[in-house]
VEXNUTOR-977333 format. One record per residue (C-alpha): z, y negated, x; residue number from 1. Coordinates in pm, whole numbers, plus 50000, padded with zeros to 5 digits. Last residue first. Layout:
// residues N
[pt [Z,Y,X],NUM]
...
This chain:
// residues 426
[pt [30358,11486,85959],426]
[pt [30704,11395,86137],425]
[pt [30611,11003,86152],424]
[pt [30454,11033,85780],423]
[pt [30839,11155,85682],422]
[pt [31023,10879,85885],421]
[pt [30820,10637,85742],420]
[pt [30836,10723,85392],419]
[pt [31261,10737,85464],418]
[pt [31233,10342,85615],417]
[pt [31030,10244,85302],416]
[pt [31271,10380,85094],415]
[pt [31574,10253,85240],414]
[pt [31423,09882,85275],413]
[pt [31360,09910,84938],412]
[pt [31706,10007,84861],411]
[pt [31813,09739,85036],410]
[pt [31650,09471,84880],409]
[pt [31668,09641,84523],408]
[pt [32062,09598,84624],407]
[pt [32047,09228,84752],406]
[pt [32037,09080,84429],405]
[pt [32268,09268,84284],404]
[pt [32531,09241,84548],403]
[pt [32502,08908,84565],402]
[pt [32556,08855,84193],401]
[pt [32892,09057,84238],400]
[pt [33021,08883,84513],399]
[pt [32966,08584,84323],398]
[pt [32762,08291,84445],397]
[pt [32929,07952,84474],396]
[pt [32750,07835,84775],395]
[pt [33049,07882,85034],394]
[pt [33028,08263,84929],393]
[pt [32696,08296,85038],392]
[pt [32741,08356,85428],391]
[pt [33128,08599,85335],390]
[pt [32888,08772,85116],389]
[pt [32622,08903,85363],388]
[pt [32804,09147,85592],387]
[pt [32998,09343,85368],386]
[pt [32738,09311,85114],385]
[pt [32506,09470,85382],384]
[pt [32735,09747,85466],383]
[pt [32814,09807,85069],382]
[pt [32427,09807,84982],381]
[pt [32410,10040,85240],380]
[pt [32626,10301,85143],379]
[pt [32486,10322,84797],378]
[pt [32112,10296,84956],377]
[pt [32134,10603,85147],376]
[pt [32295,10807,84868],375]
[pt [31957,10630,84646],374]
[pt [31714,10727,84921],373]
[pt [31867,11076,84967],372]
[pt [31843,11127,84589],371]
[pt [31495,11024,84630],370]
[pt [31407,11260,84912],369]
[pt [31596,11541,84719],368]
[pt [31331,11493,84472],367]
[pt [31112,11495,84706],366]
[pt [31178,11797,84904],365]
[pt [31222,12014,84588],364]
[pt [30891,11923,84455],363]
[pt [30763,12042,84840],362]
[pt [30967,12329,84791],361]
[pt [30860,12409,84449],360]
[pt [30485,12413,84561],359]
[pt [30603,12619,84883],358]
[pt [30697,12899,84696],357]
[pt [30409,12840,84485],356]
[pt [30198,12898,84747],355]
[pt [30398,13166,84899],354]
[pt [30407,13380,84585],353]
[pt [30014,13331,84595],352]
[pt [29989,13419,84971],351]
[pt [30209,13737,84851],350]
[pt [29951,13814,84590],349]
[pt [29644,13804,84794],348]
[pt [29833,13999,85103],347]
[pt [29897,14282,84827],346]
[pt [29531,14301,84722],345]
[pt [29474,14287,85105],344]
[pt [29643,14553,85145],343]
[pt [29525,14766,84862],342]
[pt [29200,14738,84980],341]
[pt [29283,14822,85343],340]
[pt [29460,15110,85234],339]
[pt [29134,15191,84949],338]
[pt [28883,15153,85293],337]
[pt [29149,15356,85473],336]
[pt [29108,15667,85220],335]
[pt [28730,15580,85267],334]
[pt [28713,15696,85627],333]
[pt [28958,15909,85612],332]
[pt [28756,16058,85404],331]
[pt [28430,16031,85577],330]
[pt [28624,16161,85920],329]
[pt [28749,16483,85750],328]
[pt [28384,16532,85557],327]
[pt [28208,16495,85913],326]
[pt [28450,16743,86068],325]
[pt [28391,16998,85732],324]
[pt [28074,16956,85837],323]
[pt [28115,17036,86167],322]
[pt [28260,17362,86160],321]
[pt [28055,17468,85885],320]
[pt [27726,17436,86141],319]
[pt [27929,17608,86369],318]
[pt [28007,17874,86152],317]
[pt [27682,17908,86013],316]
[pt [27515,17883,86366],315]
[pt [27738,18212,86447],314]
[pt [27706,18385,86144],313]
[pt [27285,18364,86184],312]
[pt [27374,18509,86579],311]
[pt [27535,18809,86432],310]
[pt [27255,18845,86164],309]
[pt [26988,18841,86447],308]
[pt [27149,19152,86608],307]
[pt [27121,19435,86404],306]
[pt [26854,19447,86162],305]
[pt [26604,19167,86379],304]
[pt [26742,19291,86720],303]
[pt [26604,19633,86656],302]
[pt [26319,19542,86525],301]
[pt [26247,19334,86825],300]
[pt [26327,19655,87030],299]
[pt [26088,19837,86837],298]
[pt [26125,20083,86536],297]
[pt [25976,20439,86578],296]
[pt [25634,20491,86430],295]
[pt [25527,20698,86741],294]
[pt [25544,20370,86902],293]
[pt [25505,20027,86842],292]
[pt [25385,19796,87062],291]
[pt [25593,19613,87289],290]
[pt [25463,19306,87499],289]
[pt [25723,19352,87727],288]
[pt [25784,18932,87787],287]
[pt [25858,18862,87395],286]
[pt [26185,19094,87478],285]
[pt [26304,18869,87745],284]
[pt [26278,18613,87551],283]
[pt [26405,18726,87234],282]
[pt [26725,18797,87443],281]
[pt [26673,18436,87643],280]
[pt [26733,18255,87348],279]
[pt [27003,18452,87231],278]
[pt [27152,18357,87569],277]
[pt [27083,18008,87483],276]
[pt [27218,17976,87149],275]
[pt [27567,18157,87239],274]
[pt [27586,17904,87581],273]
[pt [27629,17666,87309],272]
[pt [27865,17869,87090],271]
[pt [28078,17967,87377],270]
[pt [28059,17553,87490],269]
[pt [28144,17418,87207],268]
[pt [28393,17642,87101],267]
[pt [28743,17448,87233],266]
[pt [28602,17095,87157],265]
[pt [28501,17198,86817],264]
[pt [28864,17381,86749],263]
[pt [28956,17052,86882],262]
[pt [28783,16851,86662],261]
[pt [28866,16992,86362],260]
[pt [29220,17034,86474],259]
[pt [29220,16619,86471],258]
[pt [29050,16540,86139],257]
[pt [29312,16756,86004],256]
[pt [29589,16559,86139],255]
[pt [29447,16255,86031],254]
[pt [29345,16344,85657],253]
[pt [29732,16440,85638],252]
[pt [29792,16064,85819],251]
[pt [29547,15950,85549],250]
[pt [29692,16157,85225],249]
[pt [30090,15984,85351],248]
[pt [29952,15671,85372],247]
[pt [29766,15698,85028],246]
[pt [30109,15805,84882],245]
[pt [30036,16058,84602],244]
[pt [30052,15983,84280],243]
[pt [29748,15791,84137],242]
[pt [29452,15989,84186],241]
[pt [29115,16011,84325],240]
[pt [29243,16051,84726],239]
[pt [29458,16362,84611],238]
[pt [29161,16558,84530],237]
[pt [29010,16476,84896],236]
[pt [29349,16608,85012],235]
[pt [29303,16915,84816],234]
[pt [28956,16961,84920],233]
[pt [29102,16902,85273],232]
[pt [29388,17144,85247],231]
[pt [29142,17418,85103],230]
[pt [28870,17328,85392],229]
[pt [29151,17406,85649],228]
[pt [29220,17740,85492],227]
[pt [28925,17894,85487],226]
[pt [28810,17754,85854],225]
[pt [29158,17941,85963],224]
[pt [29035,18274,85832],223]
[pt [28716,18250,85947],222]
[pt [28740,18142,86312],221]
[pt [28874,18473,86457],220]
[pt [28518,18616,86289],219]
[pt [28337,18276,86458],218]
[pt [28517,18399,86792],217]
[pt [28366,18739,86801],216]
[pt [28031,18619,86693],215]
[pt [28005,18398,87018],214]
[pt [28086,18723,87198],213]
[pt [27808,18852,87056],212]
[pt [27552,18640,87269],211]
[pt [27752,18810,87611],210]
[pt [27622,19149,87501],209]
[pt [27284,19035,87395],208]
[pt [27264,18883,87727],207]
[pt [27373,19142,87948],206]
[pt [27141,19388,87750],205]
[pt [26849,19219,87715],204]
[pt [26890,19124,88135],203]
[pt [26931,19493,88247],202]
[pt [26617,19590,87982],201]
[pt [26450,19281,88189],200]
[pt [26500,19420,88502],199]
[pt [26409,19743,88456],198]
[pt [26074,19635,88319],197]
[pt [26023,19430,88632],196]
[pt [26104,19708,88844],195]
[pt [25849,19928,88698],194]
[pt [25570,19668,88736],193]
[pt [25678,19595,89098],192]
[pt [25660,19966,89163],191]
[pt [25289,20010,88962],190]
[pt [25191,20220,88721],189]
[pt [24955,20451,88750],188]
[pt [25187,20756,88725],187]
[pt [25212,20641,88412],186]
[pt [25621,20488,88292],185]
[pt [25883,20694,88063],184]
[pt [26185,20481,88134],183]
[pt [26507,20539,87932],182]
[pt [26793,20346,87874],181]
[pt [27139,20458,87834],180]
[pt [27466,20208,87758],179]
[pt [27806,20312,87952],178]
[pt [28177,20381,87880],177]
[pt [28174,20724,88018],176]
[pt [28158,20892,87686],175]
[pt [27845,20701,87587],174]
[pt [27808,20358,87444],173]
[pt [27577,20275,87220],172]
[pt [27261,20042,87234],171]
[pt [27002,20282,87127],170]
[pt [26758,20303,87400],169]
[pt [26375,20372,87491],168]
[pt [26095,20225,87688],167]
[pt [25765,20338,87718],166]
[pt [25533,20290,88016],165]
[pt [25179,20116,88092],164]
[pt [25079,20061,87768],163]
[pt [25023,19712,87834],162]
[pt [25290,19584,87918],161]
[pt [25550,19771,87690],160]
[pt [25546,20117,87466],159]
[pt [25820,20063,87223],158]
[pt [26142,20278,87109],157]
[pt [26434,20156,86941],156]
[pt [26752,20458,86880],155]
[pt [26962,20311,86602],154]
[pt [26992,20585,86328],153]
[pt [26852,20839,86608],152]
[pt [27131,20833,86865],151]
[pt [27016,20900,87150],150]
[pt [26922,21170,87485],149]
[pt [26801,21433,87266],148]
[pt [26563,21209,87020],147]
[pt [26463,21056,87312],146]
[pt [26304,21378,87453],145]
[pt [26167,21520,87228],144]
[pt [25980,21187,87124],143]
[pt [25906,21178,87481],142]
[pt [25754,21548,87527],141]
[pt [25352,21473,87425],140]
[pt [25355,21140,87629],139]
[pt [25094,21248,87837],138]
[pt [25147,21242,88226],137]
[pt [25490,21087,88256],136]
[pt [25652,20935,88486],135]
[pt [26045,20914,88496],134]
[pt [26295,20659,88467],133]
[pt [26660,20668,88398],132]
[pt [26841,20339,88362],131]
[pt [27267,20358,88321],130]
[pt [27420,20074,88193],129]
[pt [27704,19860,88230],128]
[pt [27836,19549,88024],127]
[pt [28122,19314,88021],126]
[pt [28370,19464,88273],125]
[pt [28638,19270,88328],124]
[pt [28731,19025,88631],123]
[pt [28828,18956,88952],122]
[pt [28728,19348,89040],121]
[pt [29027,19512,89228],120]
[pt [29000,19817,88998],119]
[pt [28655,19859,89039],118]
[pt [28714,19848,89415],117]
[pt [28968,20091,89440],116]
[pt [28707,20343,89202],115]
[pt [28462,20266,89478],114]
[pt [28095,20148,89288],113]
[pt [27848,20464,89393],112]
[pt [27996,20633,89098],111]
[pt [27748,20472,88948],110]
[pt [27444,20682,89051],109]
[pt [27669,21030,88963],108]
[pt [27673,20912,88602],107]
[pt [27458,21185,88514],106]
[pt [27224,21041,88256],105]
[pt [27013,21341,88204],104]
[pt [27131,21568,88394],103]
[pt [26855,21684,88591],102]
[pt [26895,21401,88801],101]
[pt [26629,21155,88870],100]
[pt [26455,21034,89178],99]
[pt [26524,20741,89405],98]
[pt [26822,20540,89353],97]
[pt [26896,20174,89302],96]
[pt [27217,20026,89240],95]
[pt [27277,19678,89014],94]
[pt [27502,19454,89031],93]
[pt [27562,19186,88831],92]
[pt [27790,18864,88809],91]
[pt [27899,18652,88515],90]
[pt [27971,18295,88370],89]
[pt [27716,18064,88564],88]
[pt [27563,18367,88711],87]
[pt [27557,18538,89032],86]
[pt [27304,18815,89113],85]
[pt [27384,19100,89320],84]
[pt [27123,19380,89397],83]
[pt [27214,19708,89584],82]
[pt [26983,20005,89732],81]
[pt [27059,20337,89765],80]
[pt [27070,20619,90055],79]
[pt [27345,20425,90221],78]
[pt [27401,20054,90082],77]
[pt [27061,19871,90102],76]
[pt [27028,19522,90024],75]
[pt [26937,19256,89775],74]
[pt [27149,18993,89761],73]
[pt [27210,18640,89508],72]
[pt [27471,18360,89517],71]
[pt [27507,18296,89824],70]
[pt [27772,18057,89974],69]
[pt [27820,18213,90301],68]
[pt [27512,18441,90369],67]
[pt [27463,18735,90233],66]
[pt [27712,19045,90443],65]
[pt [27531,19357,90612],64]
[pt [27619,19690,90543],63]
[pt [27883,19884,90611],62]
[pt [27933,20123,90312],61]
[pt [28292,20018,90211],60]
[pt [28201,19660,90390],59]
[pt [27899,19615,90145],58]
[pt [28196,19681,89875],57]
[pt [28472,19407,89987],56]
[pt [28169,19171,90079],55]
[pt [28083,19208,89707],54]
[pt [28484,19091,89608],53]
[pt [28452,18827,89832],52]
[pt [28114,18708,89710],51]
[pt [28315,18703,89358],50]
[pt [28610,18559,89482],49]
[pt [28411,18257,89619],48]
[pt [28252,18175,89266],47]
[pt [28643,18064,89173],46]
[pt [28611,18008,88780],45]
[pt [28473,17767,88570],44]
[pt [28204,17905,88431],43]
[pt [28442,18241,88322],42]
[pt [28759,18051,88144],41]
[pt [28907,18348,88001],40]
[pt [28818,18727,88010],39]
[pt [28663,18672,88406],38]
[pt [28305,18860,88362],37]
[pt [28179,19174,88559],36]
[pt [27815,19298,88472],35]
[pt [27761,19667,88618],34]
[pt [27422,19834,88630],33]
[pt [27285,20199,88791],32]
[pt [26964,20258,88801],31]
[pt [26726,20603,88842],30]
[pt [26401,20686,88994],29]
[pt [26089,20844,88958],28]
[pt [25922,20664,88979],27]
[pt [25902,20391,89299],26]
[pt [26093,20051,89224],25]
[pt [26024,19731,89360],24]
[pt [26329,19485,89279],23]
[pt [26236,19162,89084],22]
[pt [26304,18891,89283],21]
[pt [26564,18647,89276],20]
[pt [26563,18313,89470],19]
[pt [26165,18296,89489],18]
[pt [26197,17977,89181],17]
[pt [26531,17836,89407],16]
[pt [26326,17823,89723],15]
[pt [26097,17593,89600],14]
[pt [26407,17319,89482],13]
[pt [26569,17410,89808],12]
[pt [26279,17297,89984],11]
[pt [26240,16965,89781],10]
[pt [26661,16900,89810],9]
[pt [26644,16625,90052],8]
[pt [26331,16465,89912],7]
[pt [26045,16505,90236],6]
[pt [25892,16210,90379],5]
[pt [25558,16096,90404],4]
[pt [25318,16137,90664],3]
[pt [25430,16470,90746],2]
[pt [25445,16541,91144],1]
């Protein structure tokens, strides 16, 4: 027993890096490839409808099922054999057969995929190919050859690994819907060595294919990118003037803010997984080694012209995309810097207006204090006269004497009562 133990997921970890071998291929021979993709929503859709739909075609030639959950086989279906990968936003299959028609390209290899089942497929076809390779002695009768099977204004030709085969292909789609490549490997060459090189012209083209699809939505994108940076240079415009409503130019600025971000939210992830698949073209590529041949361009030549100004419009647009977000939220930004100027501009002057306000109310509230003391007083003066004059009368006094000399009394009294009152309620 191990001294130590094991993480949970170490063996799956190791087993994930053997997951998906290269196939071993024996020239000559001949390929046939199919990548199915869902049109919307492909990573997240039902993975179980794809093993589904492969059990649907194993069972057609009864042969064994992959294990629930699998997401790669290898396995033979009749006189062929059949590989199926799964992919965060696609699926492949491949069929292997041994030697080559003398058609060149004879679709018979493909027809190997039920026309019932292609129908059925939960999905649309993204890419499929058709692989031909041969061995060849000398490579006197390739150039013949290629310039037979494709077209020669984008036909890309390289010998790869070493010199130990030559690849060829132009990237177009024949009659039957499907791209050619071409094998020309040495007898010397190895099975594991020719697989590998069919593999990776299966994976250039998947991924190339599935790269341009990024360029598809940054065309739909133009049109409405034009049109939103109009309305927010005009906006911007509108924020260095006097006329229109700042309000009005911020909930504008708001609105566009918002579809920038969505139409952000909405291609992140095509754009994203964009700039990894072209990643793993040039990859892919980098791995044959090409050399040029016969003075024809290479694959990497081929990419540069063709495909590399696709990807450049792609990481423009994005790049657009969110600076024209940045310049929304800067903007708004500022446009509610001047609101919040304004504001408190307006705030300043109403605290004024209520400071003055309550300058004449507080001159209002004494004078109206001293009228009070003085109405107060009046009545009184009268009570108290009332009361006092029939005690003084006996010593002569007036009524009207006593009343003046008790008045400042009393309105004294009155005064100091009212200042007492008033300190009581402050």
């Amino acid at each position: 027993m191990s001294p130590i133990a094991d993480h949970p997921l170490r063996y799956q970890l190791v087993n994930e890096l053997h997951a998906r071998p290269f196939p071993v291929l024996k020239g000559p021979c001949r390929a046939a490839y199919l990548a199915i993709k869902p049109a919307t929503d492909a990573a997240a859709r039902d993975r179980e409808l794809d093993r589904k739909h492969l059990a649907a075609l194993l069972d057609h030639y009864a042969a064994p099922h992959p294990e629930p959950g699998a997401t790669h086989y290898f396995g033979p279906i009749g006189k062929h054999f059949i590989k199926w990968e799964s992919h965060t936003e696609f699926v492949t299959y491949t069929i292997f057969g041994d030697g080559v028609a003398d058609r060149p390209f004879d679709a018979h290899t493909f027809s190997m995929f039920p026309e019932d089942w292609l129908r059925d497929a939960p999905g649309v076809r993204i890419t499929s190919a058709l692989i031909r390779v041969e061995l060849s002695e000398t490579a006197d009768d390739i150039p013949a050859k290629v310039d037979d099977w494709f077209v020669p204004e984008s036909l890309a030709v390289s010998r790869v690994l070493d010199d130990s085969a030559v690849v060829a292909g132009d990237f177009r789609l024949d009659a039957a819907g499907h791209i050619r490549f071409a094998v020309f490997a040495r007898p010397d060459t190895g099975s594991r060595r020719i697989g590998r090189i069919v593999q990776r012209l299966c994976e250039i083209e998947t991924y190339k294919t599935l790269s341009m699809l990024g360029w598809t939505r940054s065309r739909e994108l133009g049109p409405r990118m034009g049109a939103i940076d109009q309305q927010l240079s005009h906006l911007m415009g509108d924020m260095t003037g006097d006329t229109a409503r700042p309000e009005a130019t911020l909930k504008a600025l708001l609105g566009v803010s918002s579809e920038l971000e969505n139409i952000l939210a909405q291609t992140a992830f095509r754009f994203g997984a964009t700039g990894a698949y072209e990643a793993l073209v040039n990859q892919r590529i980098a791995i044959l080694r090409e050399q040029r041949y016969d003075g024809r361009q290479t694959f990497a030549e081929f990419m540069t012209r063709r495909f590399d100004p696709a990807m450049r419009t792609v990481k423009s647009t994005e790049a657009r995309l969110k600076t024209m977000s940045d310049r929304a939220l800067r903007a708004g930004d500022l446009l509610r810097t001047r609101v919040d100027v304004e504001r408190s501009a307006q705030n300043q002057t109403l605290l004024e207006s209520m400071d003055k306000r309550a300058d004449l109310q507080l001159r209002l509230q004494r004078t109206v204090e001293g009228l009070s003391v003085v109405a107060i007083s009046y009545y009184a003066v009268n009570l108290v006269t009332y009361m006092v004059y029939p005690l003084v009368e006996p010593t002569g006094l007036s009524k009207g004497m006593a009343t003046a000399l008790l008045t400042p009394l009393v309105i004294l009294g009155v005064w100091f009562m009212v200042r007492r009152v008033r300190k009581s309620l402050h």
